[in-house]
C-alpha positions in Angstrom: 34.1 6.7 45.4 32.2 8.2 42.8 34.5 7.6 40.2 34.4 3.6 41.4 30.7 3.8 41.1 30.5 5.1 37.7 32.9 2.8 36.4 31.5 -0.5 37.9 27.9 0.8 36.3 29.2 1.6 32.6 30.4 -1.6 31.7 26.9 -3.1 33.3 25.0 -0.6 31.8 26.5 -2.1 28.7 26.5 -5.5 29.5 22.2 -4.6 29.5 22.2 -3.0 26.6 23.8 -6.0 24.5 21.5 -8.3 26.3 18.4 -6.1 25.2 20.3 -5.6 21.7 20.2 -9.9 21.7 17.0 -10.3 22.6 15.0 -8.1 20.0 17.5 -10.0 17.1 14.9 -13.1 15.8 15.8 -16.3 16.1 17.4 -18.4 13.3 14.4 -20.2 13.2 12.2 -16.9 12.8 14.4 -15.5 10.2 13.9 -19.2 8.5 10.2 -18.5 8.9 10.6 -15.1 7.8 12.5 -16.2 4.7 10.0 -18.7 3.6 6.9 -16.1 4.1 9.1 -13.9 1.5 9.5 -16.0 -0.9 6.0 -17.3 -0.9 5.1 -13.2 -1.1 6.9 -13.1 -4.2 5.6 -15.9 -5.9 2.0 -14.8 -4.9 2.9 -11.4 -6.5 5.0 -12.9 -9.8 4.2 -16.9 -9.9 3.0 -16.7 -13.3 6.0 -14.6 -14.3 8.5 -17.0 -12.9 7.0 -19.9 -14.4 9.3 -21.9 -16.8 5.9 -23.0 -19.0 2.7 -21.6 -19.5 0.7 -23.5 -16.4 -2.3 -24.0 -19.0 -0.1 -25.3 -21.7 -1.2 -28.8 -22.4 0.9 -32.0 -24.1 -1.2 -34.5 -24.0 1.3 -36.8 -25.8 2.9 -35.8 -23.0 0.7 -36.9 -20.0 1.7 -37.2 -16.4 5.4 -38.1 -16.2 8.2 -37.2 -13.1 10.4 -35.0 -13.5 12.9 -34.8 -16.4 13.0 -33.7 -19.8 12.8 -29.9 -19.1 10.2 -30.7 -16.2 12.0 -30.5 -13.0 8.7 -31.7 -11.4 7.0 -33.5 -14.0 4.0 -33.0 -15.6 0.5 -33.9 -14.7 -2.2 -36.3 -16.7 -2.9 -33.3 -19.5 1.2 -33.1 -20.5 0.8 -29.4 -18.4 4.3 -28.5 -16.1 4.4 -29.0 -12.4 6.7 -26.3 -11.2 4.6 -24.2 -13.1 1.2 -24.6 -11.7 2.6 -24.4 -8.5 4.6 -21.2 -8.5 1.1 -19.7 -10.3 -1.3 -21.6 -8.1 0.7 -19.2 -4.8 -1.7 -16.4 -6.0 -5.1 -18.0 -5.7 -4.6 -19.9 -2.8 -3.2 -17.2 -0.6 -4.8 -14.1 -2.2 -8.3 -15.9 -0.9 -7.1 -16.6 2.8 -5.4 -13.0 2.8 -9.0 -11.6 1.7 -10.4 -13.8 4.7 -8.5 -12.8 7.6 -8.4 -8.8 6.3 -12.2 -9.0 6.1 -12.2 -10.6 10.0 -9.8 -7.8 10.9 -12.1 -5.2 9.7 -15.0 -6.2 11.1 -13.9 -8.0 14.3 -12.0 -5.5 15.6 -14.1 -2.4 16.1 -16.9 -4.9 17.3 -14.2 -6.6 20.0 -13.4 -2.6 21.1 -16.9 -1.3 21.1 -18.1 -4.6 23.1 -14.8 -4.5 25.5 -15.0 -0.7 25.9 -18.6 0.4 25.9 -20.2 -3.2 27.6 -23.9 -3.0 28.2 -26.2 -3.7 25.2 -23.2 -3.6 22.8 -21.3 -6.0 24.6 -24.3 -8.4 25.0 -25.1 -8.3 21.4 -21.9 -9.0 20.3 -21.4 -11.9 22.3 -24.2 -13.4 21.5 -23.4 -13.0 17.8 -19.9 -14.1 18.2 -20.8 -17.2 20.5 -23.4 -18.4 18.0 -20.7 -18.2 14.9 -18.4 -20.4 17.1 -20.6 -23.1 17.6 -21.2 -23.7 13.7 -19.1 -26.8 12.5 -16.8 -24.7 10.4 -16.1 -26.9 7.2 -19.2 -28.7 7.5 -21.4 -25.1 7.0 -18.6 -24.1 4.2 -19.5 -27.3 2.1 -22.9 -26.9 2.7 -23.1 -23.7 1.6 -20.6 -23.9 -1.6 -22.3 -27.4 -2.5 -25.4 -26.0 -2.2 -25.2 -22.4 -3.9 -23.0 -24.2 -6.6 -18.9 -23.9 -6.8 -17.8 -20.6 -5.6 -14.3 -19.9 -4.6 -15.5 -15.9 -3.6 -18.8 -17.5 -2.0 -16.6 -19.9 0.6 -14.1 -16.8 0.8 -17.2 -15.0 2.5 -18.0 -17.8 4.7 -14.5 -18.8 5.6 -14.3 -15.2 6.9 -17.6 -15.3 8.7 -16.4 -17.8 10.8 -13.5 -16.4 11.6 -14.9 -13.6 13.2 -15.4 -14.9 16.8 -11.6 -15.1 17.0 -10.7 -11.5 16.5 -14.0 -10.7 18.8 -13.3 -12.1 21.6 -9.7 -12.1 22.0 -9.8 -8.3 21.1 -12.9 -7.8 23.5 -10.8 -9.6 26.2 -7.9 -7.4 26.0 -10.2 -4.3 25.6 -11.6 -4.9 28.6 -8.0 -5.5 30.8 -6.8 -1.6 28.8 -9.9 -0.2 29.6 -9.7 -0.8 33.3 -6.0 1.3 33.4 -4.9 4.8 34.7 -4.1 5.9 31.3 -7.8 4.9 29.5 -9.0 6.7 33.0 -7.5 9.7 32.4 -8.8 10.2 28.5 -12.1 9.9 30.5 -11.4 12.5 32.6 -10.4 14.8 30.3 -13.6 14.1 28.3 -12.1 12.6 25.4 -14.4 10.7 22.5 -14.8 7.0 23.1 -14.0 6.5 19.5 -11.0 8.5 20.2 -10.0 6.6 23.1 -10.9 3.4 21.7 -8.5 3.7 18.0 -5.8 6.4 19.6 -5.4 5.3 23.0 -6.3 1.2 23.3 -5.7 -0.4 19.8 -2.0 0.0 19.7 -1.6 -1.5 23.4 -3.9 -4.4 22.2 -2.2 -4.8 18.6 0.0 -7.6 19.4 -3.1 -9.7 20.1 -4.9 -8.2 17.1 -1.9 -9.1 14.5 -1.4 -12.3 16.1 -5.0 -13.4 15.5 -5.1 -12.3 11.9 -2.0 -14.3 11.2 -3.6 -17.1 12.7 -6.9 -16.5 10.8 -4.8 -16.0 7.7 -3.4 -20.0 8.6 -6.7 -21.4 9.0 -8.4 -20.0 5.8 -5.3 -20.9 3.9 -5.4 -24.9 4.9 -9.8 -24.1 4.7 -9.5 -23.0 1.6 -6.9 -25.4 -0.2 -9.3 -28.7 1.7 -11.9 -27.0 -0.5 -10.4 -26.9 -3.9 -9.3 -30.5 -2.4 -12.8 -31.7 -2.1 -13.3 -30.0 -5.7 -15.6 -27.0 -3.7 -12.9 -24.2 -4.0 -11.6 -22.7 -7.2 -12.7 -23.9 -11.2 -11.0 -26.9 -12.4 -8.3 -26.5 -13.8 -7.1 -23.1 -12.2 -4.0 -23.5 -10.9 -4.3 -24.1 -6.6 -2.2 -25.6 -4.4 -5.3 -27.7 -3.2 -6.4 -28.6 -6.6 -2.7 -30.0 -7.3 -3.6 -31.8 -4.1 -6.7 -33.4 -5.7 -4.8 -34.3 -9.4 -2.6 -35.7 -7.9 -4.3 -38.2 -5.6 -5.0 -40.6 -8.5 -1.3 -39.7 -9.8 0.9 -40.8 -6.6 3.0 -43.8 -8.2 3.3 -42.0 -11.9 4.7 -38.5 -10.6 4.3 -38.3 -6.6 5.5 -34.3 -7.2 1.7 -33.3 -8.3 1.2 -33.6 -4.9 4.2 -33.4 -2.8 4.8 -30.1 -4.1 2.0 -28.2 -3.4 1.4 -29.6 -0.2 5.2 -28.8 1.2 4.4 -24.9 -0.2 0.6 -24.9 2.1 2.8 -26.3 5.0 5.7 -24.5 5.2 3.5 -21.2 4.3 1.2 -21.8 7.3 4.6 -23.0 10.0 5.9 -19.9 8.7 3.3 -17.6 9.5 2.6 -19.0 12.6 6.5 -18.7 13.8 6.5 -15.0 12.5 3.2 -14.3 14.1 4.1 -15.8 17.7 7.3 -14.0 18.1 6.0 -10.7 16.7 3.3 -11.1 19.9 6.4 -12.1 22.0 8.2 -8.8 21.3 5.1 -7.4 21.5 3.9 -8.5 24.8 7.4 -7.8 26.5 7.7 -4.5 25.7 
């Protein structure tokens, strides 16, 4: 009987195992995702190394032209390569977005804990703070501010990341205060642990799903903030190589070589799909663990 018992369950037991094995592999579309975030990596880190040209080199004998002629993507109305600017325009229009969301991580987190965990005053406070950032018009205060104060890529950097801030708050508040309210978070209390402690030891990896979700998400909307910045000519210098300032050259370039723009913009699209696919499945797994 026991024999029979064992060997009905081993094969099931197995049978669960492959199924768990299956479902913690990413989908083909993830890996996809995951692929294209990589490569994008890369070219942030060595763009200006893999460029065929100098992305500063001008020909103006040249001028803009499609692709051909050593120019797989043209050139734009200075004679200067395509494919160049845009494998060395990946640094400055991710490295800006990157600095955005890290700077709302930093700060939005320990204010979501502190206001999730300790409530009272705390909680107040930073609810009022976080509910007053939200109702700003986003890009409107940006182009104020940059328009204003003068072209400053590190200036709307700043802001971009201001506003990003009620985000990571409150969804990190929100799932502070559902931890908080478990046997585990009562038993640090009862054995008089620190609330710091508590709070970075015992709650922030049972609320990090939500937490790395968010800054991929913030990382996406700084990244299309950002590059409609440079597009409205309020983001980097002229002539720096951005995705979003390929955007803008190209506008008045569309039947003389349509790559200028086509380029750039596929690279800020499939960059932001990307991480959004990478970041929902990573809180997926997270979530159903």
């Amino acid at each position: 009987m026991r024999a029979r018992r064992d060997g009905r369950e081993g094969p099931t037991g197995m049978r669960h195992a492959g199924e768990s094995v299956r479902r913690s592999r990413p989908p083909l579309l993830v890996l996809l995702a995951t692929a294209c975030v990589a490569v994008v990596a890369v070219l942030v880190v060595a763009g200006g190394a893999l460029a065929p040209y100098d992305p500063a080199r001008q020909d103006l004998l040249l001028g803009a032209a499609g692709p051909g002629g050593g120019h797989w993507l043209g050139t734009d109305a200075l004679g200067r390569d395509v494919l160049s600017q845009v494998l060395a325009g990946a640094r400055s229009a991710v490295v800006g977005p990157l600095v955005a969301a890290v700077g709302a991580l930093l700060i939005g987190v320990p204010l979501g804990l502190a206001a999730g965990y300790l409530g009272g005053w705390t909680d107040a406070l930073t609810n009022r703070f976080a509910e007053l950032v939200y109702v700003l018009p986003v890009m409107l205060l940006v182009v104020v501010v940059v328009g204003t104060v003068g072209n400053g890529y590190w200036l709307a950097v700043a802001v971009v990341t201001l506003v990003s801030l009620p985000a990571q708050i409150r969804l990190c508040r929100g799932t502070t205060l559902v931890q908080a309210r478990l046997p585990y978070v009562e038993a640090a209390r009862t054995l008089g642990l620190p609330a710091a402690r508590i709070m970075v030891r015992h709650i922030l990896p049972n609320i990090l799903p939500t937490v790395v979700t968010t800054f991929l998400l913030d990382f996406v909307g700084a990244l299309i903030g950002l590059s409609g910045l440079s597009y409205l000519g309020l983001g980097v210098p002229p002539g720096t190589p951005d995705w979003g300032e390929l955007l803008r050259q190209g506008q008045s370039l569309l039947t003389v070589n349509p790559y200028l723009s086509l380029a750039p913009g596929v690279m800020i699209i499939v960059s932001a799909v990307g991480v959004t696919l990478v970041g929902d499945w990573l809180y997926e797994r997270g979530t159903a663990r």
